[in-house]
mmCIF file as Biopython writes it, N, C-alpha, C and O atoms, coordinates in Angstrom:
data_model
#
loop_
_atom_site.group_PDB
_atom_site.id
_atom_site.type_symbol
_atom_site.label_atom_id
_atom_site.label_alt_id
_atom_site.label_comp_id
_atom_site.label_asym_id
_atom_site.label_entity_id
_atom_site.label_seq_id
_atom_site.pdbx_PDB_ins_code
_atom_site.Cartn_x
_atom_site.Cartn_y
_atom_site.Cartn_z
_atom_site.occupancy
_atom_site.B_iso_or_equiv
_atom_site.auth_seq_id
_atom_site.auth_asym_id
_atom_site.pdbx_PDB_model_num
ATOM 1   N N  . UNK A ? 1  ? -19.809 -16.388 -17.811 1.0 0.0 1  A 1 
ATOM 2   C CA . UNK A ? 1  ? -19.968 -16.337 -16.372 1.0 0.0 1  A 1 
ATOM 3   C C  . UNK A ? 1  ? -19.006 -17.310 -15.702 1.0 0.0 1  A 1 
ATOM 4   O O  . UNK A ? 1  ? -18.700 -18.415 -16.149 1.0 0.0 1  A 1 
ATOM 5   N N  . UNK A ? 2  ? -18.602 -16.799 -14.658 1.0 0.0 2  A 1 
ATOM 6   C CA . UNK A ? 2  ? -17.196 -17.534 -14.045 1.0 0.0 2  A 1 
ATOM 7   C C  . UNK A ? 2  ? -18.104 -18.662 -12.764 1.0 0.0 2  A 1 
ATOM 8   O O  . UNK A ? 2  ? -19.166 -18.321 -12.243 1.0 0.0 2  A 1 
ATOM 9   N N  . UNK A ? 3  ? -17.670 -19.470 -12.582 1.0 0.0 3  A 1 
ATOM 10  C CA . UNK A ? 3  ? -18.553 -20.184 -11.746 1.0 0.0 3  A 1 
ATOM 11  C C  . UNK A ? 3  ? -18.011 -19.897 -10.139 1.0 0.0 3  A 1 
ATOM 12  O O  . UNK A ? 3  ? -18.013 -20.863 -9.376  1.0 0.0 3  A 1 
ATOM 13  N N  . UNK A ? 4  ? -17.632 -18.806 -9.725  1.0 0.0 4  A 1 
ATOM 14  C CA . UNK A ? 4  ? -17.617 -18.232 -8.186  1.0 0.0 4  A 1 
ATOM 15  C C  . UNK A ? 4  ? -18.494 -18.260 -7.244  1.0 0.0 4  A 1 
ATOM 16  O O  . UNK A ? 4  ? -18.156 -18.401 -6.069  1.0 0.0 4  A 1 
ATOM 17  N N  . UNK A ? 5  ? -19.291 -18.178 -7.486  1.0 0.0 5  A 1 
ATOM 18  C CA . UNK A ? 5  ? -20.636 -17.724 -6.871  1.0 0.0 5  A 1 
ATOM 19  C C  . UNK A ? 5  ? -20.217 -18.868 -5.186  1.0 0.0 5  A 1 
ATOM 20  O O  . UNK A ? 5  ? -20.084 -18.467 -4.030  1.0 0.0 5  A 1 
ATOM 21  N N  . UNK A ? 6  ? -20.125 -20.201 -5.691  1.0 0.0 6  A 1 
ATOM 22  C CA . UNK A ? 6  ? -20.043 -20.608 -4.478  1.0 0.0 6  A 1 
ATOM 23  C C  . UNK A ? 6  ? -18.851 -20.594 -3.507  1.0 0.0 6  A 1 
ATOM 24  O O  . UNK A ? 6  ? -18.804 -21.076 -2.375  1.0 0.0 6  A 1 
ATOM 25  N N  . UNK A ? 7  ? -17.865 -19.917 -4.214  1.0 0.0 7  A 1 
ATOM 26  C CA . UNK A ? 7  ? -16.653 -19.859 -3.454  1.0 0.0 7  A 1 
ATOM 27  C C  . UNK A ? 7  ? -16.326 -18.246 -2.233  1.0 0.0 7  A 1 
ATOM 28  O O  . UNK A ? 7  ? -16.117 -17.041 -2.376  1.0 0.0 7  A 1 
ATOM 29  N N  . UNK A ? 8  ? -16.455 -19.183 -1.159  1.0 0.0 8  A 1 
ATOM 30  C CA . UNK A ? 8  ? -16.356 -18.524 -0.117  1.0 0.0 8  A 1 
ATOM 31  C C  . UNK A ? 8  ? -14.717 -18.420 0.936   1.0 0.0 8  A 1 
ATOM 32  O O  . UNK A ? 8  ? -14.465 -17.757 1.942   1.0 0.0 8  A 1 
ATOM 33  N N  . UNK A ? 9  ? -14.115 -19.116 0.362   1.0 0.0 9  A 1 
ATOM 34  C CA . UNK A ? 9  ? -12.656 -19.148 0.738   1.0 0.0 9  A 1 
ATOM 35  C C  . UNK A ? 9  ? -11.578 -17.703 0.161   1.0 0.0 9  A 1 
ATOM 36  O O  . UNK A ? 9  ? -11.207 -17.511 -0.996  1.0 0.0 9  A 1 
ATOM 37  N N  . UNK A ? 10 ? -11.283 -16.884 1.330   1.0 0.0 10 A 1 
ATOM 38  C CA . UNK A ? 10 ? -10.455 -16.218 1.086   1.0 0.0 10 A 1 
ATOM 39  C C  . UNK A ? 10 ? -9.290  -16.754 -0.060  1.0 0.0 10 A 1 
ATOM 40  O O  . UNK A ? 10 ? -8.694  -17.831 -0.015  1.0 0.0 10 A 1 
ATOM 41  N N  . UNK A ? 11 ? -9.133  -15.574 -1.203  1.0 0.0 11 A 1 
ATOM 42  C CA . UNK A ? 11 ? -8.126  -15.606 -2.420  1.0 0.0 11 A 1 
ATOM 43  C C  . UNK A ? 11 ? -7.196  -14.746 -2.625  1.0 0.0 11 A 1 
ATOM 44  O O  . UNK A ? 11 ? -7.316  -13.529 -2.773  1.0 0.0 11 A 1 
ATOM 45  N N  . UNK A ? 12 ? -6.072  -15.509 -2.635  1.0 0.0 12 A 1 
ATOM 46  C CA . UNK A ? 12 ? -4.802  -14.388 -3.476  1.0 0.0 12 A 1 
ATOM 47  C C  . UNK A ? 12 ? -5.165  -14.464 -4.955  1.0 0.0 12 A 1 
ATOM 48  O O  . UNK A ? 12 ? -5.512  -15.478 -5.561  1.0 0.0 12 A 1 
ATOM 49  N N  . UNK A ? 13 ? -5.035  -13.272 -5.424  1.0 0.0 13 A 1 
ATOM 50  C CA . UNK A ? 13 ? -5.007  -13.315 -6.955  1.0 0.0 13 A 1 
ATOM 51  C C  . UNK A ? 13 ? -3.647  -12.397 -7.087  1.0 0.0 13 A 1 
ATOM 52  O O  . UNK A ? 13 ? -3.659  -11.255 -6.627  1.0 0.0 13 A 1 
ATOM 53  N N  . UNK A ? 14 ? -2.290  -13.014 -7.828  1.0 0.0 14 A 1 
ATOM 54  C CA . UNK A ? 14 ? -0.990  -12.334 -8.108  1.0 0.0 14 A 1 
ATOM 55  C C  . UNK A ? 14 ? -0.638  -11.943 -9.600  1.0 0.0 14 A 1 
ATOM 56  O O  . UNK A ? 14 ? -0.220  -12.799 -10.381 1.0 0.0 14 A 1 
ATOM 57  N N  . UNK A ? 15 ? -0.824  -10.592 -9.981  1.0 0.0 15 A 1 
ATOM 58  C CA . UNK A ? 15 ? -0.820  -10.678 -11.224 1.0 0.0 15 A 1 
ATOM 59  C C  . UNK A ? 15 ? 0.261   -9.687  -12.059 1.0 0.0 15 A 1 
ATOM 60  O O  . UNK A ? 15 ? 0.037   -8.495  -12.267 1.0 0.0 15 A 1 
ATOM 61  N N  . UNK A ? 16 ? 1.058   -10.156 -12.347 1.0 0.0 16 A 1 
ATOM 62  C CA . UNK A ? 16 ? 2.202   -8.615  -13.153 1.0 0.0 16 A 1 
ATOM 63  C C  . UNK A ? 16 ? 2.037   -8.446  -14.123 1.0 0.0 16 A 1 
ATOM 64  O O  . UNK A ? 16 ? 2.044   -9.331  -14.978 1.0 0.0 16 A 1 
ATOM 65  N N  . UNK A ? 17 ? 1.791   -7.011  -14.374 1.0 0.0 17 A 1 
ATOM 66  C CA . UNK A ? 17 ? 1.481   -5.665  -15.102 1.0 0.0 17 A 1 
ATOM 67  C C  . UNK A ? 17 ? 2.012   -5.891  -16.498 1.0 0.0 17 A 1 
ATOM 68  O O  . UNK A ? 17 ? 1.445   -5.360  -17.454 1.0 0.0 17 A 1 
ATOM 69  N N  . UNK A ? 18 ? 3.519   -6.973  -16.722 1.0 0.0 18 A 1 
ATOM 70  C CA . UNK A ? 18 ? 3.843   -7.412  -18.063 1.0 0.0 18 A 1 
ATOM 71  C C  . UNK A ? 18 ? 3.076   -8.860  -18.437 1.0 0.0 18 A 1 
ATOM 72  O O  . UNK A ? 18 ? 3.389   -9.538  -19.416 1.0 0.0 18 A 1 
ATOM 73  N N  . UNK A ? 19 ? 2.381   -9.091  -17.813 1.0 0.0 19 A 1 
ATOM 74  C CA . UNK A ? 19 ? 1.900   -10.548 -18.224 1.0 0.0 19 A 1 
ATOM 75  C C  . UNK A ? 19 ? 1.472   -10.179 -19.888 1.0 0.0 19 A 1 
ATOM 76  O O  . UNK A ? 19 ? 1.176   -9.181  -20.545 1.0 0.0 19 A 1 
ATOM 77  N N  . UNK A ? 20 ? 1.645   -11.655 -20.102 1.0 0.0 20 A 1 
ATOM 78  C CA . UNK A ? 20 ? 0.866   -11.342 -21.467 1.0 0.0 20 A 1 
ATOM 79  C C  . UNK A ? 20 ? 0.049   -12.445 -21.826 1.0 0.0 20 A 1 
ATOM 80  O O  . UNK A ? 20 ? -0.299  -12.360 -23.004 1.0 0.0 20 A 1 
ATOM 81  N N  . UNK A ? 21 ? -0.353  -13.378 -21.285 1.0 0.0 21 A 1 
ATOM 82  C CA . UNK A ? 21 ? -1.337  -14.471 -21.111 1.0 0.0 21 A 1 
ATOM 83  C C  . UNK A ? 21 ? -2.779  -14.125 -20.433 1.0 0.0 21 A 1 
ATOM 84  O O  . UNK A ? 21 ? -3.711  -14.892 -20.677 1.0 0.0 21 A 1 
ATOM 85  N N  . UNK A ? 22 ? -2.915  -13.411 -19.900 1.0 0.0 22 A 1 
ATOM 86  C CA . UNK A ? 22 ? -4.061  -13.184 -19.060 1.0 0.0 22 A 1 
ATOM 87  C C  . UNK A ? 22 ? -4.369  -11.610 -18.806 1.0 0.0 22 A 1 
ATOM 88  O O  . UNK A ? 22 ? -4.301  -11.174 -17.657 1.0 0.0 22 A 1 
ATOM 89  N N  . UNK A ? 23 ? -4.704  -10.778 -19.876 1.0 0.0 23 A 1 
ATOM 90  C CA . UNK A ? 23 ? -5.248  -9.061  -19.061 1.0 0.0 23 A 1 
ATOM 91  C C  . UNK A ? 23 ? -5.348  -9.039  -17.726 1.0 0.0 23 A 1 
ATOM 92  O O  . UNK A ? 23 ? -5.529  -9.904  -16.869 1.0 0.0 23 A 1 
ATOM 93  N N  . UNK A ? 24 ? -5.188  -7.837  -17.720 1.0 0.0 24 A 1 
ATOM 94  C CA . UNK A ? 24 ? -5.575  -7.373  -16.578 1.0 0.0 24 A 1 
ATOM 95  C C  . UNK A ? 24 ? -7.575  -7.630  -15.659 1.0 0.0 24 A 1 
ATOM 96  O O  . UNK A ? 24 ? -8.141  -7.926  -14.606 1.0 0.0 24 A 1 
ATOM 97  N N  . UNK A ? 25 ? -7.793  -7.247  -17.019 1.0 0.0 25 A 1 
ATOM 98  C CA . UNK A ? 25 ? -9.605  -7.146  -16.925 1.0 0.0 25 A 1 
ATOM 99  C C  . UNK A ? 25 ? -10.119 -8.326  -16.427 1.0 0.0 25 A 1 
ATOM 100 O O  . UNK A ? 25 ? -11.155 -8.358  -15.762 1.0 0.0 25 A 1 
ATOM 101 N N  . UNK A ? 26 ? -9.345  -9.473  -16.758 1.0 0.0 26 A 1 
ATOM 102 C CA . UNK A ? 26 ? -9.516  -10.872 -16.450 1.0 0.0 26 A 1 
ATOM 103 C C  . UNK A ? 26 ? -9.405  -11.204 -14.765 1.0 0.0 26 A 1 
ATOM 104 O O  . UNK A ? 26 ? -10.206 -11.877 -14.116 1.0 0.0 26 A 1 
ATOM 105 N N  . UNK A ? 27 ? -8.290  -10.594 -14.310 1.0 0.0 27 A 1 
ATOM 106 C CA . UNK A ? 27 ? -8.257  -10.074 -12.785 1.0 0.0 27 A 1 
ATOM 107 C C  . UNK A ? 27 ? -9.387  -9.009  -11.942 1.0 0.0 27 A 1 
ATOM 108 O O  . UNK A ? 27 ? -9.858  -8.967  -10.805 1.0 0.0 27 A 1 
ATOM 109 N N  . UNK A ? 28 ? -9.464  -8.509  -12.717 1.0 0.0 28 A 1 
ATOM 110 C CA . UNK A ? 28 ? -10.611 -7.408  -12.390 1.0 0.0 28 A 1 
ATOM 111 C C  . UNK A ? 28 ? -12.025 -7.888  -11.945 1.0 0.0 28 A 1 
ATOM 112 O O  . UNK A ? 28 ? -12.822 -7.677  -11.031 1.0 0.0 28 A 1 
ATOM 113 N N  . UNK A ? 29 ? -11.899 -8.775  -13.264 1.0 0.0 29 A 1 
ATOM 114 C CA . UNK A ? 29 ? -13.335 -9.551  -13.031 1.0 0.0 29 A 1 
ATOM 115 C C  . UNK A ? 29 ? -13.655 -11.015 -11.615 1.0 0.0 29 A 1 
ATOM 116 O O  . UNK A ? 29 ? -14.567 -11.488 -10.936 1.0 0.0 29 A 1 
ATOM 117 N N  . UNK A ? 30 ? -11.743 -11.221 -11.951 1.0 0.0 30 A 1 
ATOM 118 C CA . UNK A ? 30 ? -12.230 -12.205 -10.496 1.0 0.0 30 A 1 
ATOM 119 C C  . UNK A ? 30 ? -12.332 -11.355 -9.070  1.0 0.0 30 A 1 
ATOM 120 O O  . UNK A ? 30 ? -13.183 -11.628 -8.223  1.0 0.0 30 A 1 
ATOM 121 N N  . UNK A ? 31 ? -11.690 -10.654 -8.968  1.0 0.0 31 A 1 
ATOM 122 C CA . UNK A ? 31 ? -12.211 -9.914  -8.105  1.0 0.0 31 A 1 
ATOM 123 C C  . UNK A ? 31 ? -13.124 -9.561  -7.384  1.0 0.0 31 A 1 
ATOM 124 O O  . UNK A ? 31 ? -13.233 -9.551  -6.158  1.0 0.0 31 A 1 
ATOM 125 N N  . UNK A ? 32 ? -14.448 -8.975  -8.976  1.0 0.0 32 A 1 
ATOM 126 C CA . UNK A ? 32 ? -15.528 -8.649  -9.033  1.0 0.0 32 A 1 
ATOM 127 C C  . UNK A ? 32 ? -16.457 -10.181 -7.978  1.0 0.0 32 A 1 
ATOM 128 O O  . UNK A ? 32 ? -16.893 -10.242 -6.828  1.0 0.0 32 A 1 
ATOM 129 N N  . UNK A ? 33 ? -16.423 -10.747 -8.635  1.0 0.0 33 A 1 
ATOM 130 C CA . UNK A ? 33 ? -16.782 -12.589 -8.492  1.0 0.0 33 A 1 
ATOM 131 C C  . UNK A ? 33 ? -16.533 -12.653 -7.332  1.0 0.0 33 A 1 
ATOM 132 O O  . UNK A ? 33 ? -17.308 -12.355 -6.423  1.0 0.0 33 A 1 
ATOM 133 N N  . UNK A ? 34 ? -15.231 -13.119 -7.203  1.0 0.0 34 A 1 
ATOM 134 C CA . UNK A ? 34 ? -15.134 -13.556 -5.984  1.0 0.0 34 A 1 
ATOM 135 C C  . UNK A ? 34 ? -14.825 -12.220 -4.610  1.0 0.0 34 A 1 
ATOM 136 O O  . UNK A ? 34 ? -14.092 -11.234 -4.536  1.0 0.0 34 A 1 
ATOM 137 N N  . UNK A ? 35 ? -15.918 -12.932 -3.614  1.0 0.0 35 A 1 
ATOM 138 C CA . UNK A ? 35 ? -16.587 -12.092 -2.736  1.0 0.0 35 A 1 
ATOM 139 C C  . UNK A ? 35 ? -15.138 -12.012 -1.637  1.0 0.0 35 A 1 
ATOM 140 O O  . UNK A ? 35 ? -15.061 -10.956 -1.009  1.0 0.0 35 A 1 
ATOM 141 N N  . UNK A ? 36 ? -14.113 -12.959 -1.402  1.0 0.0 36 A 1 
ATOM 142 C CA . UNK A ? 36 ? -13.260 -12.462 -0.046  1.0 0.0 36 A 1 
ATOM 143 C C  . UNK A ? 36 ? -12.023 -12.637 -0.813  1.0 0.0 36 A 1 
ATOM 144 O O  . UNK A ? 36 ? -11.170 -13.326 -0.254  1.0 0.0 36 A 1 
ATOM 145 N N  . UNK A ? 37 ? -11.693 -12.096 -2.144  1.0 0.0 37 A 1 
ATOM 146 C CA . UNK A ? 37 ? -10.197 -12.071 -2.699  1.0 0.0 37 A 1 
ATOM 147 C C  . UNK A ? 37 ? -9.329  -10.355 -2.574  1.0 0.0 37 A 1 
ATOM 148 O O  . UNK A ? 37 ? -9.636  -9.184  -2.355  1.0 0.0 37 A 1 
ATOM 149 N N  . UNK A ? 38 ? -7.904  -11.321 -2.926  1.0 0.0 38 A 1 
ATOM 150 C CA . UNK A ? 38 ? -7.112  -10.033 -2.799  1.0 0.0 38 A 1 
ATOM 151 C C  . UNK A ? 38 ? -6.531  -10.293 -4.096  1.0 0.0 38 A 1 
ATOM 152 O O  . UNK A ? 38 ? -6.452  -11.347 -4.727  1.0 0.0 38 A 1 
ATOM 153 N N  . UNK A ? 39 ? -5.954  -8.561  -4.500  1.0 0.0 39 A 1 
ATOM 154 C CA . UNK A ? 39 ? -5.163  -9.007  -6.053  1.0 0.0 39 A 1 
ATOM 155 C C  . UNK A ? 39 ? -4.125  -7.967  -5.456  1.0 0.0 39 A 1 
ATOM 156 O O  . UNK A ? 39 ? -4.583  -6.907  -5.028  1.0 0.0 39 A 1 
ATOM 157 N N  . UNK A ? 40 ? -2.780  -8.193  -5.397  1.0 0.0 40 A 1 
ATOM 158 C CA . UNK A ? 40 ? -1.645  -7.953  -5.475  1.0 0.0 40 A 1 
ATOM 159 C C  . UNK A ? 40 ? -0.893  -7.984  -6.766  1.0 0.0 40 A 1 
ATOM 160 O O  . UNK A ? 40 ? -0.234  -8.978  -7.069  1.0 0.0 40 A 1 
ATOM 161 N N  . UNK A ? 41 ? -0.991  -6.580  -7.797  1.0 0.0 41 A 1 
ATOM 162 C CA . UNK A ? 41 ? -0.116  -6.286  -8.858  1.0 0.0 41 A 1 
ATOM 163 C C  . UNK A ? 41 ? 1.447   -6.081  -8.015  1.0 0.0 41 A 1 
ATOM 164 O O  . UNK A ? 41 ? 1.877   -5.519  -7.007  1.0 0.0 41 A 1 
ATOM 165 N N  . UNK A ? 42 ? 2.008   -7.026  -9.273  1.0 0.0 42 A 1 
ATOM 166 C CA . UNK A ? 42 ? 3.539   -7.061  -9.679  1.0 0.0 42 A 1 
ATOM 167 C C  . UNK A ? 42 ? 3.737   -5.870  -10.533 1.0 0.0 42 A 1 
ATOM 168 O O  . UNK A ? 42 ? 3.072   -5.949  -11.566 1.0 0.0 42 A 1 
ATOM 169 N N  . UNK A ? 43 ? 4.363   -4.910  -10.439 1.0 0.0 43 A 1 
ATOM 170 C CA . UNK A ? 43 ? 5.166   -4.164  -11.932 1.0 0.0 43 A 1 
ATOM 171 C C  . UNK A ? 43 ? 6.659   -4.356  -12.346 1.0 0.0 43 A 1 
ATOM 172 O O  . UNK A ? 43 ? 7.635   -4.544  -11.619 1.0 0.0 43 A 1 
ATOM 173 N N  . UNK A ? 44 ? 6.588   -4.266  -13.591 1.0 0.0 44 A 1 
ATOM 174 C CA . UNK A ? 44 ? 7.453   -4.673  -14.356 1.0 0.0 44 A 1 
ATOM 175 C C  . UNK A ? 44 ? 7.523   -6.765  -14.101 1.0 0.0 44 A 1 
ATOM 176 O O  . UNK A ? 44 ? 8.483   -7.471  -14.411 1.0 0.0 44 A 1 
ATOM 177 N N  . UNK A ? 45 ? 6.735   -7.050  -13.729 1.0 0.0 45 A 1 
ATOM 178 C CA . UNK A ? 45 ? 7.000   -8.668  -13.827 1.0 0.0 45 A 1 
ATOM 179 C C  . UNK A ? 45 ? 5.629   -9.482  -14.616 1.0 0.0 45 A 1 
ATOM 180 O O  . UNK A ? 45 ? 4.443   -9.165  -14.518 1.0 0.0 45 A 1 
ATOM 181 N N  . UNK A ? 46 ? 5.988   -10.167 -15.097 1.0 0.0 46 A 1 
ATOM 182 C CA . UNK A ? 46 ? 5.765   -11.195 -16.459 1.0 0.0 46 A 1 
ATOM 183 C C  . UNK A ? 46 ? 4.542   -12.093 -15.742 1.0 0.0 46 A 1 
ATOM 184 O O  . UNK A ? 46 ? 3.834   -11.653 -14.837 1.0 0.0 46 A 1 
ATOM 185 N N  . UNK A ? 47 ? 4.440   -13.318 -16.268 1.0 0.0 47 A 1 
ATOM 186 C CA . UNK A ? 47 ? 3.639   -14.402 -16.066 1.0 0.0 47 A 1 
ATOM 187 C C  . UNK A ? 47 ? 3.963   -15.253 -14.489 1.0 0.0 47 A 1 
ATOM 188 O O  . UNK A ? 47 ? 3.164   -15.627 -13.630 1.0 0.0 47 A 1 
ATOM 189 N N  . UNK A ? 48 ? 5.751   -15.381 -14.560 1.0 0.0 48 A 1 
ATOM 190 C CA . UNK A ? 48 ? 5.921   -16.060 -13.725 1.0 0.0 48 A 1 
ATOM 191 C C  . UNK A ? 48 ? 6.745   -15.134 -13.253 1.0 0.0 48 A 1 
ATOM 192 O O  . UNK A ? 48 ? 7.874   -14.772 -13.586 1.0 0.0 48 A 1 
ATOM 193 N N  . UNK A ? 49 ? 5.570   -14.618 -11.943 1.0 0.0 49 A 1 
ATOM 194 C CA . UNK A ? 49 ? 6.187   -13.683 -11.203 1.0 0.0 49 A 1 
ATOM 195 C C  . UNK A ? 49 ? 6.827   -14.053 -9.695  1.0 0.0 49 A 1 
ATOM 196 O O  . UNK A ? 49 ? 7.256   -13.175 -8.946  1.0 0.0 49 A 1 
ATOM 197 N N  . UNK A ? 50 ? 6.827   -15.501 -9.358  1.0 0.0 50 A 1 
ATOM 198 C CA . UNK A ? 50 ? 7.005   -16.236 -8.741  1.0 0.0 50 A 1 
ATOM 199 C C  . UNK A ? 50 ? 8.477   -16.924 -8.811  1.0 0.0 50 A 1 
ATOM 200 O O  . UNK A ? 50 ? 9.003   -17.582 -7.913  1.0 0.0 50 A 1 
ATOM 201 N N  . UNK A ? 51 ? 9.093   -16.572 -10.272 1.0 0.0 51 A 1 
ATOM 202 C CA . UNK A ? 51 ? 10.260  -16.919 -10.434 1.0 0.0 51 A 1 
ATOM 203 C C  . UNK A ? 51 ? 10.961  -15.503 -10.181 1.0 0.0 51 A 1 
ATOM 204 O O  . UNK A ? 51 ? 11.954  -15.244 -9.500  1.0 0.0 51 A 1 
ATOM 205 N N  . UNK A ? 52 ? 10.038  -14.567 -11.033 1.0 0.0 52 A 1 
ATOM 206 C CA . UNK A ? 52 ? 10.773  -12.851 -10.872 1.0 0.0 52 A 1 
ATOM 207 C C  . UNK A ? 52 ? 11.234  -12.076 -10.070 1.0 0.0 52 A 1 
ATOM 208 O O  . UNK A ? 52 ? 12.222  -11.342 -10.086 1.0 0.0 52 A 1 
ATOM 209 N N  . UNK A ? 53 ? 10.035  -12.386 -8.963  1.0 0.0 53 A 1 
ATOM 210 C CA . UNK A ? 53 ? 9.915   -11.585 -7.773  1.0 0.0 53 A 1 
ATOM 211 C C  . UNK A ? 53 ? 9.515   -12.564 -6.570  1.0 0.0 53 A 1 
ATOM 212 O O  . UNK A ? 53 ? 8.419   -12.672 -6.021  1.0 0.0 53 A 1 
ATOM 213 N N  . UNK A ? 54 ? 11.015  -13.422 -6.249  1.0 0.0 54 A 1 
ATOM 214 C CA . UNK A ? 54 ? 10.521  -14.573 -5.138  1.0 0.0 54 A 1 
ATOM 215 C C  . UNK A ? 54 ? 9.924   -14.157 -3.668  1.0 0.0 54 A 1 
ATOM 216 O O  . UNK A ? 54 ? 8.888   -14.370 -3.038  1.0 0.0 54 A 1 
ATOM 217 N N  . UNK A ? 55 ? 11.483  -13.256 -3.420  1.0 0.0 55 A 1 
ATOM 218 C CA . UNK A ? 55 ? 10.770  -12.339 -2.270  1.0 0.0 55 A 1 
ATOM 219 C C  . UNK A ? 55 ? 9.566   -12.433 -1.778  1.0 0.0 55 A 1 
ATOM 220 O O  . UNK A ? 55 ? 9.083   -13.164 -0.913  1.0 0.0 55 A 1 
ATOM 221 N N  . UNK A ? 56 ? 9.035   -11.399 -2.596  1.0 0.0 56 A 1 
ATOM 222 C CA . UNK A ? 56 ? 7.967   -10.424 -2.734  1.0 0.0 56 A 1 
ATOM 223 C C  . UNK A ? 56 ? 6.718   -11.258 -2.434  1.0 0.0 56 A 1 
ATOM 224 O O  . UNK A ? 56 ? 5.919   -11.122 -1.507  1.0 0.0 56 A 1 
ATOM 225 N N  . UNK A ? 57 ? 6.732   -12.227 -3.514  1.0 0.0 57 A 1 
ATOM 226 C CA . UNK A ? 57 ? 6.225   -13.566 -3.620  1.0 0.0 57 A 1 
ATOM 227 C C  . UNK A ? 57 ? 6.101   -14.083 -2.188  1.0 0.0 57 A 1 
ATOM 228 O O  . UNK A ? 57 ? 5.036   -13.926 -1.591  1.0 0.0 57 A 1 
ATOM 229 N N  . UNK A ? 58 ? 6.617   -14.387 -1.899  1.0 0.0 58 A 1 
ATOM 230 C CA . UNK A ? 58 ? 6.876   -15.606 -0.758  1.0 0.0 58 A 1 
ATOM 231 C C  . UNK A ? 58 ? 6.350   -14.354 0.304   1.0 0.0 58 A 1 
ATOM 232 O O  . UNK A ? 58 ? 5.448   -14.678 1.076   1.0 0.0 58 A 1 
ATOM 233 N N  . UNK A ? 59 ? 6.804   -13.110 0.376   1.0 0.0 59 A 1 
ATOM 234 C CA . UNK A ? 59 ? 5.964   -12.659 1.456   1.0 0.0 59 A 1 
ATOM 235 C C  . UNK A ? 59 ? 4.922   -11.971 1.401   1.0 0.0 59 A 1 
ATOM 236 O O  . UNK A ? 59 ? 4.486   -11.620 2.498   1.0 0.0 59 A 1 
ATOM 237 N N  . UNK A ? 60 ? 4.228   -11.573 0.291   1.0 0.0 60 A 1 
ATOM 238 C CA . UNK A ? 60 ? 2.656   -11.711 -0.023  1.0 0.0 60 A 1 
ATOM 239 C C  . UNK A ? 60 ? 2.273   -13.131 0.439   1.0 0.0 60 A 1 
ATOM 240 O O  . UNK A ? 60 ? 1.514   -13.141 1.407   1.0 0.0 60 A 1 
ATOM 241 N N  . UNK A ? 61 ? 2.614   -14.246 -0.016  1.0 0.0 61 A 1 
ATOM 242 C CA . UNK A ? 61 ? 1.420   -15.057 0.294   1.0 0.0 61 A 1 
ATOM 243 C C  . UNK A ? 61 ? 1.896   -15.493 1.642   1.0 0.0 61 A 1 
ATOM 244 O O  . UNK A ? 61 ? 1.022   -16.182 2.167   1.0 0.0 61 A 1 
ATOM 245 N N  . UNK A ? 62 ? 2.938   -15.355 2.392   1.0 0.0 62 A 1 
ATOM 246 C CA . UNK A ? 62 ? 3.119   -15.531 3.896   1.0 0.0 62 A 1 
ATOM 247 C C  . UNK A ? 62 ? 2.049   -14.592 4.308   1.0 0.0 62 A 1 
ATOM 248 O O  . UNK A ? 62 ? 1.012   -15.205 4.561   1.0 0.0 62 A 1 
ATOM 249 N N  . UNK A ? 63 ? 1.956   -13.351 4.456   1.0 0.0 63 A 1 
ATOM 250 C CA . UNK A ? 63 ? 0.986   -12.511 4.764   1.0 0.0 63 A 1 
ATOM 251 C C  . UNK A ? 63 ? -0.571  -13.091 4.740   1.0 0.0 63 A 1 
ATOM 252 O O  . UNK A ? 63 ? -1.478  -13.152 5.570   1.0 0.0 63 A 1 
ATOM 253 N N  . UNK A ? 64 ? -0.439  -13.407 3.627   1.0 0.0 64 A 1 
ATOM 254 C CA . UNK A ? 64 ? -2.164  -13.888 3.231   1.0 0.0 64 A 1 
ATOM 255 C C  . UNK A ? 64 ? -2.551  -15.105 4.318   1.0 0.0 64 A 1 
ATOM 256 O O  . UNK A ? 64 ? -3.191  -15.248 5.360   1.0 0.0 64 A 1 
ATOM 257 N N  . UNK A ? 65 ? -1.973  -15.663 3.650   1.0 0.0 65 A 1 
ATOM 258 C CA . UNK A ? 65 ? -1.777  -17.091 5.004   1.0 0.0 65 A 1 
ATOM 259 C C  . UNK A ? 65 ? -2.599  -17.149 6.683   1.0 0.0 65 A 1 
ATOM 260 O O  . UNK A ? 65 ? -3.520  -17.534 7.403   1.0 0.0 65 A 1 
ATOM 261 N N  . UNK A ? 66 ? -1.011  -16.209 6.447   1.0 0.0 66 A 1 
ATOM 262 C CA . UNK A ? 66 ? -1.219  -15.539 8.376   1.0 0.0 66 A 1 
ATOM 263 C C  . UNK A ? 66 ? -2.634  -14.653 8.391   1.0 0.0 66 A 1 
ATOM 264 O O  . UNK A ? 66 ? -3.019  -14.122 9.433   1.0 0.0 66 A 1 
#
């Protein structure tokens, strides 16, 4: 059991489709958990999708932000 329950703060969750540290299901489930998150899949990008896809990156979480 993930300890969410009390987290009420809007979440980015950023996750690419090649990761190989963390499934997918693992995202799925925070999701599930946490009650005001967002998950934005990367494809074709890795772990550090933040180096991969800066862009993209930088304006997903500008978005979220705002």
């Amino acid at each position: 059991m993930l300890l969410t329950k009390n987290i009420k703060t809007p979440t980015l969750i950023v996750w690419g489709d090649k990761e190989s540290l963390f499934p997918r299901s693992e995202q799925d489930r925070l999701v599930s958990e946490l009650r005001h998150s967002t998950l934005k899949v990367y494809p074709d990008t890795g772990h550090a999708l933040h180096w991969e896809r800066p862009e993209r990156f930088a304006k997903d979480l500008q978005e979220f932000i705002n």
